[in-house]
ZAGUMI-708515 format. One line per field, with one value per residue (C-alpha): residue number from 1; y, x, z. Coordinates in Angstrom, 2 decimals, padded with zeros to 5 digits, always signed. Last residue first. Layout:
# ZAGUMI-708515
resi <- (NUM:...)
py <- (Y:...)
px <- (X:...)
pz <- (Z:...)
END
This chain:
# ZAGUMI-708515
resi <- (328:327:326:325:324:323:322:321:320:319:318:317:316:315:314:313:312:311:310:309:308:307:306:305:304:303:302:301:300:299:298:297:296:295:294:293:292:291:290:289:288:287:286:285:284:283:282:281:280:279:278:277:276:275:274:273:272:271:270:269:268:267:266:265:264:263:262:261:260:259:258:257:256:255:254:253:252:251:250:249:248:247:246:245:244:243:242:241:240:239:238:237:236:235:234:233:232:231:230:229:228:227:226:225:224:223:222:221:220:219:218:217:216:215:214:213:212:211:210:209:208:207:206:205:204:203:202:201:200:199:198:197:196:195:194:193:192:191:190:189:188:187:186:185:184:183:182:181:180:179:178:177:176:175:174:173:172:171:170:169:168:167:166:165:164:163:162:161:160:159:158:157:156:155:154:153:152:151:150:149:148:147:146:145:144:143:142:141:140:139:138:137:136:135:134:133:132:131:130:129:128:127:126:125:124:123:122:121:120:119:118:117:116:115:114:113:112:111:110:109:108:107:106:105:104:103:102:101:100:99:98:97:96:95:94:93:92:91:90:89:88:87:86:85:84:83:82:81:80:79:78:77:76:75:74:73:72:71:70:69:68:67:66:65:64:63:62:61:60:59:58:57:56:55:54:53:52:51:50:49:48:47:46:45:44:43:42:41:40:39:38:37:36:35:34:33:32:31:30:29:28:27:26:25:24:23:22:21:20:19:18:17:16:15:14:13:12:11:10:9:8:7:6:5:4:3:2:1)
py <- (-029.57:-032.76:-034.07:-037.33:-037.30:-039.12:-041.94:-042.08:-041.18:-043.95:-046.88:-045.10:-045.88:-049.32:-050.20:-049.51:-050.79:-054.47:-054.45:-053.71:-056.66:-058.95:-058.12:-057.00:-053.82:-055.29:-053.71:-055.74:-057.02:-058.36:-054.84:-052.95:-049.63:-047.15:-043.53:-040.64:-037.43:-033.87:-033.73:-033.37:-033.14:-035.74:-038.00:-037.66:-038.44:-041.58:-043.19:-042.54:-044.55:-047.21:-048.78:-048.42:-051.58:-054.27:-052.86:-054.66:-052.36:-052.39:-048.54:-047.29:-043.13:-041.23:-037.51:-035.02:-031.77:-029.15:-029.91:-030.11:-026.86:-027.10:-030.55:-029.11:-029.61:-032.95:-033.41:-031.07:-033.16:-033.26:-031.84:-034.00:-035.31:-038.69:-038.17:-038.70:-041.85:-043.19:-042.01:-043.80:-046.65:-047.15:-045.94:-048.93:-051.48:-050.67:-050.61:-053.46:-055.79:-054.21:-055.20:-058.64:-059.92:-063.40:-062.07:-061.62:-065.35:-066.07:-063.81:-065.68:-069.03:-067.98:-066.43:-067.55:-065.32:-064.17:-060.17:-059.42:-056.84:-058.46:-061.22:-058.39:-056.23:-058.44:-059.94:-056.54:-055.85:-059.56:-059.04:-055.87:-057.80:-060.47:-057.84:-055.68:-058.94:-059.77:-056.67:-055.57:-051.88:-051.25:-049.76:-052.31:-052.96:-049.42:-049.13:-052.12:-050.63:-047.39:-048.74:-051.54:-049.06:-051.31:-054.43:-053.08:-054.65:-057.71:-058.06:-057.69:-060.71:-061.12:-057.51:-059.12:-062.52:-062.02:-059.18:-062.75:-064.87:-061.51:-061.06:-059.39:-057.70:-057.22:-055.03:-052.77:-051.54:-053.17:-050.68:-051.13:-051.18:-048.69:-047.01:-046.05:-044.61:-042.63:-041.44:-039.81:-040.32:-039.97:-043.28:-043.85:-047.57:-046.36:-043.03:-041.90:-038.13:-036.22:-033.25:-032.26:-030.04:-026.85:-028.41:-028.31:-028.50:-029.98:-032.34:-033.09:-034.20:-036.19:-038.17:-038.39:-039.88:-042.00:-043.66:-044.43:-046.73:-046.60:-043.72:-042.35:-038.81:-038.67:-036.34:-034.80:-031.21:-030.12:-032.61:-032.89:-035.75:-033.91:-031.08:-033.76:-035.91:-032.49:-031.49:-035.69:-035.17:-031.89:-033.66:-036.22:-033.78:-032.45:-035.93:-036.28:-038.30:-035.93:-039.06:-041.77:-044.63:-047.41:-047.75:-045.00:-044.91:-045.65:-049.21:-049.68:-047.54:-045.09:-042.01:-043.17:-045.35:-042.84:-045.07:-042.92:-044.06:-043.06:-044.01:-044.66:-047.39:-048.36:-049.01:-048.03:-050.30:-053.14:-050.89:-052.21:-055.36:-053.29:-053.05:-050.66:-051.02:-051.04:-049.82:-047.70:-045.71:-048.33:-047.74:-046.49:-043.36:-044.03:-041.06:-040.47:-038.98:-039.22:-039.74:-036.76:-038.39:-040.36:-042.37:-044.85:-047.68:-047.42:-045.21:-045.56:-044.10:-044.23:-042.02:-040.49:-039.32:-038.14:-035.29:-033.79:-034.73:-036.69:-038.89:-042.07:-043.77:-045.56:-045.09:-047.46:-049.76:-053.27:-055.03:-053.39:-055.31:-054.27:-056.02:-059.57:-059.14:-057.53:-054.10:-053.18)
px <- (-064.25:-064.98:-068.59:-069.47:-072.80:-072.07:-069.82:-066.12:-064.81:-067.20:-065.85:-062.71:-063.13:-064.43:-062.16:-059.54:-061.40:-061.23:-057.73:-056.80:-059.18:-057.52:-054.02:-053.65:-052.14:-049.18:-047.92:-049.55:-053.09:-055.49:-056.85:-057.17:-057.54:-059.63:-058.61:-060.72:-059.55:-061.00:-059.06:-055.84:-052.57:-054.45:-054.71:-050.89:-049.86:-051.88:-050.94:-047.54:-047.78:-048.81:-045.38:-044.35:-042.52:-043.70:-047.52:-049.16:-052.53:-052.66:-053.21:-055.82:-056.56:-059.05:-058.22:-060.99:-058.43:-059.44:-056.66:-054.10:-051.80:-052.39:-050.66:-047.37:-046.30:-046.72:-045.25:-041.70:-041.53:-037.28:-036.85:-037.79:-034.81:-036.50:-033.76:-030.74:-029.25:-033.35:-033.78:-030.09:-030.71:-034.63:-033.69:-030.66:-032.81:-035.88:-033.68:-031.54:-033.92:-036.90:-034.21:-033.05:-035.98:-034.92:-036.18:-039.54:-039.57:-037.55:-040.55:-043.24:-041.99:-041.62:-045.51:-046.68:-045.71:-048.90:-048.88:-047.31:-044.46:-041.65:-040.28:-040.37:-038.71:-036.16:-035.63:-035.26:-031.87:-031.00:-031.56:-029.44:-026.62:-026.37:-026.75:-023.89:-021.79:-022.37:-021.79:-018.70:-018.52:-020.49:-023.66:-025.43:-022.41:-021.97:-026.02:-026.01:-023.34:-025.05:-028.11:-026.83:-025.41:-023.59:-023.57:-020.23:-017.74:-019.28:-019.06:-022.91:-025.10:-026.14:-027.65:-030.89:-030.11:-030.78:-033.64:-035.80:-034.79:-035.79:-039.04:-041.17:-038.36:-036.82:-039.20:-039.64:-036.33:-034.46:-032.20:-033.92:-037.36:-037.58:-034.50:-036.18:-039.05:-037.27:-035.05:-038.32:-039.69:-043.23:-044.98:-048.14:-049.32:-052.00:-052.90:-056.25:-056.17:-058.48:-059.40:-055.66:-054.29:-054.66:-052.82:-049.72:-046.65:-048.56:-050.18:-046.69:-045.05:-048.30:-049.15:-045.16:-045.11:-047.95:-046.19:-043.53:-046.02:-049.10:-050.44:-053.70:-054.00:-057.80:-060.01:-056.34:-057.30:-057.20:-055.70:-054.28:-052.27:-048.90:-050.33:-050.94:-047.51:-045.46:-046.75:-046.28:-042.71:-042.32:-043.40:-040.67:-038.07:-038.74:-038.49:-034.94:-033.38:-030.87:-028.64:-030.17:-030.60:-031.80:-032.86:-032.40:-035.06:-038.97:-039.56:-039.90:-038.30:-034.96:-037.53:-041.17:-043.00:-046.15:-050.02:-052.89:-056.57:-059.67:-062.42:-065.99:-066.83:-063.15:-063.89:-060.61:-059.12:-058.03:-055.53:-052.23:-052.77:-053.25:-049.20:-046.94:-043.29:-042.89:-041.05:-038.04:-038.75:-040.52:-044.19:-046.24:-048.09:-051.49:-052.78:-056.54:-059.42:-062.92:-064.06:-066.36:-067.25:-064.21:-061.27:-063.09:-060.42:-056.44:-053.82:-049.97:-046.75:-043.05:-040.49:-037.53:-034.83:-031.26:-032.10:-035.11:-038.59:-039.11:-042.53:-043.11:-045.87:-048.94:-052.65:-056.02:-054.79:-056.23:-059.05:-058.98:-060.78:-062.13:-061.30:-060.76:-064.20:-066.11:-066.86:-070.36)
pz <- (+038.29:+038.36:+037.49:+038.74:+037.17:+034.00:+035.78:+035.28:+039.32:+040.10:+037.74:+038.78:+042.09:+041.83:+040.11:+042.08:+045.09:+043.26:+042.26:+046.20:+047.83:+045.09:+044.84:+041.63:+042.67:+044.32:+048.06:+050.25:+050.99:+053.03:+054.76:+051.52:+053.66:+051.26:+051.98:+050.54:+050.01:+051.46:+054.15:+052.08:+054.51:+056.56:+053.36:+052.32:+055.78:+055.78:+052.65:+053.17:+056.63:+054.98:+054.28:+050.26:+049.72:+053.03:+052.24:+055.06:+055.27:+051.21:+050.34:+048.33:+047.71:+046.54:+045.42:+044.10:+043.71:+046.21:+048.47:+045.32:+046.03:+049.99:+049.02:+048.69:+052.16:+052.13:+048.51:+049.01:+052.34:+052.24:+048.44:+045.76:+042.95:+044.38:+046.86:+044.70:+045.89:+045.50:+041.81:+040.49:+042.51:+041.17:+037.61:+037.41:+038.92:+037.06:+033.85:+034.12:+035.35:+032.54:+029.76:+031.04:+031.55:+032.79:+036.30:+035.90:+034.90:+038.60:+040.24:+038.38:+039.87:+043.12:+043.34:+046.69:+049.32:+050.71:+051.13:+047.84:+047.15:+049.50:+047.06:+044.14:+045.90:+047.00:+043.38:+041.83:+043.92:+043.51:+039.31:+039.51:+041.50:+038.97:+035.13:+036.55:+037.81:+033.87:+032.57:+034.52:+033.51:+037.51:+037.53:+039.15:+041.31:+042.89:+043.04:+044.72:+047.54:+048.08:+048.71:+050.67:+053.02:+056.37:+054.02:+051.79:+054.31:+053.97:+049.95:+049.10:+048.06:+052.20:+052.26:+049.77:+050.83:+054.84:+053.55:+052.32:+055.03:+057.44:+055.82:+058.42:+060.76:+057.10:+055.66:+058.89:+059.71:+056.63:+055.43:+052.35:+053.07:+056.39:+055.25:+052.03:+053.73:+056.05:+052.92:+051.92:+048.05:+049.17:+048.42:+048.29:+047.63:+045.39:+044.31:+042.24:+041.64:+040.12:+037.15:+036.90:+034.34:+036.35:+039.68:+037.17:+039.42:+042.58:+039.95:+038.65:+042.07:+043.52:+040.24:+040.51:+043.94:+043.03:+039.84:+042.60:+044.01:+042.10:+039.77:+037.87:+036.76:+035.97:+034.35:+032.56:+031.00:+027.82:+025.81:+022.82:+022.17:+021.47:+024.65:+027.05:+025.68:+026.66:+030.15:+031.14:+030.09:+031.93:+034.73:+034.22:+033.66:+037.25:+038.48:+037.34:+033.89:+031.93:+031.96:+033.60:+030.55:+031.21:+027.98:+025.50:+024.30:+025.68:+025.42:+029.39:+031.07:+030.34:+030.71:+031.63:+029.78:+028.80:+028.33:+028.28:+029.01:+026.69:+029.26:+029.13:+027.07:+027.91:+031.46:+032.99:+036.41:+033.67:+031.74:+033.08:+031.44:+027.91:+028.41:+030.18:+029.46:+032.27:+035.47:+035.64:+038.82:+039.81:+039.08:+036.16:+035.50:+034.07:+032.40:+032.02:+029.78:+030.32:+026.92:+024.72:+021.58:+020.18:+021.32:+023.94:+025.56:+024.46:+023.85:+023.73:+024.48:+024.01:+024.93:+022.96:+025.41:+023.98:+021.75:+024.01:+024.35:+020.99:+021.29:+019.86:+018.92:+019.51:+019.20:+019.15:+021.41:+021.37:+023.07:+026.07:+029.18:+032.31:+036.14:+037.05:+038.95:+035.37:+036.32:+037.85)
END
């Protein structure tokens, strides 16, 4: 069984940098069992414009048995240029993934491994390269739908639960911009003002990050999240830029594009009172694939290391990395 706090990496055994067109250079790393025969597996981050990832991200992988993957997406993390959304679209994304298999030289991906947004790519690039995929393990699915976003940003669900919390989210916009805060933030965010730039990303990340847990009790870590300066900028700045553009995916390009996984081993784990990604994902994405497996985390929300949620994870890919779990 895996430790309760989940696996631990010593170190990584690989970094570097990889060149996927003249403006985007993005950075990777690898970690857990490099020789023999490993499972192998990618671990898409959140966001858009989460990271960077760090060995923290690699507790789900038991590294006697996994060699796990590390890619900060375009404009995230330490990949260059930061924030950056130039020549930045989903579709350039899978072609990212495409080009660190083939620089590191694998075959074929055991495990593509994704939460939040990281699940709507898992989704988008194993519909694109079904081939390259040996399983999928999703987390708080989301499908890149405007009826998702209005749910959490336009505050049809999120704020009926958090209304103090929404209240200051809308409330930080001029009053006549309030009607589309999505619109509005991104107009600020990416605004020449620095400093009112650097303000409205931090209360864009601040609602998310206020909403993400299912007991509200981590203040202090949110206003230390905040001081980064670097991962406000860029999550804010990819998450606008993404969400104005429809997750560059068109309507349900993922629902209907499941017949192109169904045979793909999928296992899925959604927290019931996900306030970010609503469950409802989760739900579609497992009747479009009768063959997955959904896990309800029934005391959780929308953070992976909630405890009922960080627990299933492992537990899945403790499975999914076992001798005689053979994937085809």
């Amino acid at each position: 069984m895996a430790p309760e706090g989940g696996h631990e990496h010593a170190e990584a055994f690989d970094s570097g940098d990889l060149q996927v067109s003249e403006l985007h250079r993005l950075h990777y790393f690898q970690c857990g069992k490099p020789d023999g025969k490993p499972a192998v597996v990618i671990f898409l981050h959140g966001g858009p414009g989460g990271g960077p990832c760090t060995l923290a991200n690699a507790v789900f992988f038991d590294p006697a048995v996994y060699r796990v993957i590390f890619l900060d997406q375009r404009g995230a993390g330490l990949s260059q240029p930061s924030s950056e959304t130039r020549d930045n679209t989903t579709q350039l994304l899978i072609k990212d993934i495409e080009a660190l298999r083939e620089h590191v030289g694998v075959k074929k991906w055991h495990m593509v491994f994704g939460g939040s947004w990281g699940s709507t790519l898992a989704l988008a690039y194993a519909q694109t390269h079904p081939e390259a995929v040996g399983s999928l393990v999703l987390r708080g699915v989301f499908l890149g739908t405007k009826a998702e976003l209005d749910l959490v940003m336009m505050g049809q669900l999120t704020g009926t639960v958090w209304p103090e919390e929404y209240d200051r989210f809308v409330g930080y916009l001029p009053e006549d911009k309030r009607s589309d805060p999505l619109k509005s933030y991104h107009e600020l965010v990416f605004s020449e003002d620095r400093e009112k730039a650097l303000e409205a990303a931090q209360e864009w990340n601040r609602w998310e990050l206020s909403v993400s847990f299912l007991q509200q009790g981590k203040r202090v870590d949110i206003e230390e999240k905040l001081q980064d300066e670097r991962w406000v900028m860029s999550h804010a700045k990819m998450e606008l830029h993404y969400f104005l553009n429809g997750c560059f995916l068109e309507g349900d390009q993922l629902l209907k594009g499941c017949e192109k996984i169904k045979n793909i081993p999928t296992s899925i784990v959604q927290g019931r009172y996900d306030m970010v990604c609503p469950a409802r994902a989760a739900w579609k994405i497992h009747r479009a694939l009768p063959k997955s497996r959904l896990y309800w985390s029934i005391t959780a929300g929308h953070s992976a290391t909630e405890p009922t949620t960080l627990t299933k994870l492992i537990e899945i890919c403790d499975e999914y990395g076992q001798a005689n779990f053979h994937l085809q």
